[in-house]
C-alpha positions in Angstrom: 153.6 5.8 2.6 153.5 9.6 3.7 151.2 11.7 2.4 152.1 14.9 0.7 151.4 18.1 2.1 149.6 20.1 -0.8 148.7 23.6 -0.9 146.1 24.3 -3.9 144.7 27.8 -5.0 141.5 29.1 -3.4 138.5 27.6 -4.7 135.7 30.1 -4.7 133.2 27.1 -4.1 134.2 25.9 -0.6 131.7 28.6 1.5 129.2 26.4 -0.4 130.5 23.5 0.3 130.8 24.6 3.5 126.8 25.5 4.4 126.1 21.8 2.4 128.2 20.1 5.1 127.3 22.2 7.8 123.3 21.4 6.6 124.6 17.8 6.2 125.7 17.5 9.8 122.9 19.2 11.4 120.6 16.6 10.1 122.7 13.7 11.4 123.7 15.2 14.5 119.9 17.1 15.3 119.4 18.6 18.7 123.0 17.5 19.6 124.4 20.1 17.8 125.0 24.3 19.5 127.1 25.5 16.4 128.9 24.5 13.4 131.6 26.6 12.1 133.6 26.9 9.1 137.3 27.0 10.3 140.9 26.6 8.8 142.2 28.2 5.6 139.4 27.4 3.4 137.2 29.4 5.2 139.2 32.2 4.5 138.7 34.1 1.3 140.9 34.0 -1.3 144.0 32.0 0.9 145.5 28.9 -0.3 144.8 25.8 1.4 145.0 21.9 1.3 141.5 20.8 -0.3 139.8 20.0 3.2 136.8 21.6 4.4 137.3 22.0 8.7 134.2 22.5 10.6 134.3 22.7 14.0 130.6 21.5 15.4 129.7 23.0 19.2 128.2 20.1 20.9 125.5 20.7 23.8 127.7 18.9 26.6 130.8 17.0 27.1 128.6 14.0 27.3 127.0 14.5 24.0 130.2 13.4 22.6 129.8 9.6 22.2 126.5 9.8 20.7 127.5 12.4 18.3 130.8 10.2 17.4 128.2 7.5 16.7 126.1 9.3 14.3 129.2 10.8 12.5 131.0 6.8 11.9 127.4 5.7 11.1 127.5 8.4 8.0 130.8 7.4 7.1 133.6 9.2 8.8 136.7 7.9 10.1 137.1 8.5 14.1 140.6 10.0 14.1 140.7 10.2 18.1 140.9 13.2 21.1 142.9 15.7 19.7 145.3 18.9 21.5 144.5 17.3 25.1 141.4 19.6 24.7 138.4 17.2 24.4 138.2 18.1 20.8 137.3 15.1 18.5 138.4 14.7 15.2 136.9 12.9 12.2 137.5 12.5 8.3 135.2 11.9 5.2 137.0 10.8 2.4 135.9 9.8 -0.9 134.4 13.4 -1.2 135.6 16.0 -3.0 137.0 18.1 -1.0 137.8 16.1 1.9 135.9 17.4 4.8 137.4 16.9 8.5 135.0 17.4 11.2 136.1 18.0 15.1 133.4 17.5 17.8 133.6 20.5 20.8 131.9 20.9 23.9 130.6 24.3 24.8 133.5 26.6 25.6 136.0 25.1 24.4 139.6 27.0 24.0 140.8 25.3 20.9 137.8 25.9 19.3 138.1 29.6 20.4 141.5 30.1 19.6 140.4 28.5 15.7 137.7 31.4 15.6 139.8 34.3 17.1 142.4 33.3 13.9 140.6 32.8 11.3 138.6 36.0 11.6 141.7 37.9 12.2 143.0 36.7 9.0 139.4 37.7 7.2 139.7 41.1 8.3 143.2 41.8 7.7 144.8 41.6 4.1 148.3 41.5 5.3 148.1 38.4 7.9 146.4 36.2 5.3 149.0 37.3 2.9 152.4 36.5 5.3 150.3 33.3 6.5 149.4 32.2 2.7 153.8 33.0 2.3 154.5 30.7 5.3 152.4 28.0 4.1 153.8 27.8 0.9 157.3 27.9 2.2 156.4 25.1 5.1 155.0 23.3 1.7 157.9 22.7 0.2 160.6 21.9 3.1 158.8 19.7 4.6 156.9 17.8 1.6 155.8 14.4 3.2 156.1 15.4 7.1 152.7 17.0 7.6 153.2 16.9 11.2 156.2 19.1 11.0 154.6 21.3 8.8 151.3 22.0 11.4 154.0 22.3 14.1 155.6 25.1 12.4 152.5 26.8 11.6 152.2 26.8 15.4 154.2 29.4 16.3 152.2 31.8 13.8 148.6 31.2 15.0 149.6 31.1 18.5 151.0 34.7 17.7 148.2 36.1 16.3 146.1 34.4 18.8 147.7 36.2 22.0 147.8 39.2 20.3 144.1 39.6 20.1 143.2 38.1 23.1 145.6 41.4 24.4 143.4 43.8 22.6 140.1 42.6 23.6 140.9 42.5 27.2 141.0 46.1 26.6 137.8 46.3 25.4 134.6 46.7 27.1 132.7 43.6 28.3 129.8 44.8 26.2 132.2 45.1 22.7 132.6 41.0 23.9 129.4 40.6 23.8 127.9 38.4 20.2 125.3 40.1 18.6 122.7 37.6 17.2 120.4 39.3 15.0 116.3 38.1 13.7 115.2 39.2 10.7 111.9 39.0 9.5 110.8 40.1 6.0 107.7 40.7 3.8 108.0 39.1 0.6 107.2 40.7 -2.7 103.8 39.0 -4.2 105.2 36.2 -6.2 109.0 36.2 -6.1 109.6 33.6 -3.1 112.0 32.1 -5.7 114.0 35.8 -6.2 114.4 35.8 -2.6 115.3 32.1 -2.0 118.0 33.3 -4.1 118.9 36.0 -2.5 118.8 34.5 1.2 121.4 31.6 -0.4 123.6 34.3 -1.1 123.6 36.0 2.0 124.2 33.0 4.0 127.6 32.9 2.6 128.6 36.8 2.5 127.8 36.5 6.6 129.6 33.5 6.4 132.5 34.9 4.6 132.3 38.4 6.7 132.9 36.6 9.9 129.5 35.4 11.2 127.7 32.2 11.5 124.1 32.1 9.6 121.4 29.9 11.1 119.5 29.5 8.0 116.5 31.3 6.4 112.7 29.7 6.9 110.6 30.9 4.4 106.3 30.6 4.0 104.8 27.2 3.7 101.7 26.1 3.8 99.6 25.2 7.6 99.8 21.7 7.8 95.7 20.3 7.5 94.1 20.0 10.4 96.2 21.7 12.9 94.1 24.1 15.1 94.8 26.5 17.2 97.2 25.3 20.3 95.4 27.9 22.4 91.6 29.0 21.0 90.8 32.5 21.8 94.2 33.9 22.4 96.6 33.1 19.6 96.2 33.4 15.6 98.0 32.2 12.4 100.8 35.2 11.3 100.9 36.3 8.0 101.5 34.1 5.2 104.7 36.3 3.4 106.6 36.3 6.4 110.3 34.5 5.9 112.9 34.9 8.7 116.5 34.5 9.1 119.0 34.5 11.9 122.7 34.9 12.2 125.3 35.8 15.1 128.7 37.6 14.6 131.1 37.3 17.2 130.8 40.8 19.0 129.6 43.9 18.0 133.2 45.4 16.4 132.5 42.3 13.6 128.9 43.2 13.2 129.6 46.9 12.3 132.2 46.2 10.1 130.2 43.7 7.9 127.3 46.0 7.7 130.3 48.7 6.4 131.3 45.9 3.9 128.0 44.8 2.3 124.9 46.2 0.7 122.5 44.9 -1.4 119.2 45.7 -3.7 116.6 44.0 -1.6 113.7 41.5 -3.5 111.1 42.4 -0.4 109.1 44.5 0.3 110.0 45.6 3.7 112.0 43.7 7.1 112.0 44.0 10.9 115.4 43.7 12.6 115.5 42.0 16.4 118.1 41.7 18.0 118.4 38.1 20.6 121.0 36.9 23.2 121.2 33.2 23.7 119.4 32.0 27.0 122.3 29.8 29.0 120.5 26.4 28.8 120.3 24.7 33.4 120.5 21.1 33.1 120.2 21.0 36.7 116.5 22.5 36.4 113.8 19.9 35.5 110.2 20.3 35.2 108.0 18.7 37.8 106.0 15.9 35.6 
């Protein structure tokens, strides 16, 4: 029996759901994973969407696929197969409220680009998300129990919107191309590490939700007993109300306009800002033994 395509109002609690997943699948997929990103309409704010949380998760290789298809059937999703020709794996976990579909991507790949360069146009401009949020609904309706004919349809939108910014940054510089992943490193008030764990969970969804990816806050613990120094004499244990947090937006044009979106009444006492570039990983260098 078909299933009927159903487009339900925006539920302020999928970015949430979204970092749980995304936290979820780090821990089953571990040092497999690059990236995991929030894509589709749910990850845009306030547009209507079926109740299904898509993530895109960056593999580290092609290869890494069949392990990481492993670990994701061993948690209970359902391998739905290669999908767009694009070495772009798709799985669903039902049973969950919402639904989440997960698709498995090697580095650089074009669907999962094109997914990005979309959804962050509609975040960033009102009147896209609204004439997409119109065609939805009208798709909706003709075509009820043909969900196939209802993504094909779609097509013809995205690939639009697609093209048209992949015109406009080709006119950009390569530097405007460029992500900007950013360290932060902050001094915490004496006593408030629960204020600030707060806090950090509700900036990891405004970066989210203003077009970047957050890696996650790591906040003070305690030295593990027992555990010297690695190297006596030269290093020493850093300060104990240190936390740190790292994030990447997609070029520089979205970092500037999410620092022009947000601002916020700090709980620390002071932070230091670093800015990183990912080091390109040569599998074709090993260390001699």
């Amino acid at each position: 029996m078909a299933t009927r395509v159903e487009i339900v109002a925006y539920d302020p609690s999928w970015p949430q759901r979204y970092l749980e997943i995304a936290q979820e699948l780090r821990r089953i997929l571990g040092a497999l994973v690059i990236a995991v990103d929030h894509i589709g309409s749910t990850a845009v704010p306030d547009m209507p969407a079926k109740a299904v949380i898509d993530i895109d998760v960056t593999l580290r290789g092609l290869p890494d696929i069949a392990a990481a298809s492993a670990l994701l059937v061993s948690a209970g999703y359902q391998a739905r197969g290669n999908r767009y020709d694009d070495d772009v794996w798709a799985f669903m976990l039902h049973g969950r409220e919402p639904k989440q579909r997960v698709y498995l991507c090697p580095p650089d790949n074009e669907t999962h680009r094109r997914r990005l360069v979309f959804r962050d146009h509609l975040r960033s401009h009102a009147d896209t998300a609204l004439a997409y949020a119109a065609l939805k609904a009208s798709l909706a309706e003709a075509y009820r129990y043909d969900g196939d004919r209802y993504t094909t349809e779609k097509t013809r939108f995205v690939n639009a919107i697609v093209e048209r910014e992949d015109r406009m940054t080709g006119d950009q510089s390569a530097m405007s191309q460029t992500s900007i992943t950013c360290e932060i490193r902050y001094r915490l008030k004496p006593g408030d590490l629960a204020e600030f764990e707060a806090y950090a969970q509700s900036w990891m969804t405004l970066i989210e939700r203003h077009g970047g990816t957050h890696h996650g806050y790591f906040v003070p613990r305690e030295k593990p007993a027992g555990v010297g120094a690695s190297f006596p004499g030269v290093g020493e244990d850093g300060a104990g109300d240190i936390a740190v947090a790292l994030f990447t937006f997609p070029d520089e044009a979205a970092y500037l306009r999410y620092r022009s979106d947000v601002a916020a009444d700090p709980p620390f006492v002071s932070y230091e800002r670093v800015f990183l570039r990912p080091l390109a990983r040569n599998p074709q260098v090993i260390p001699e033994a």
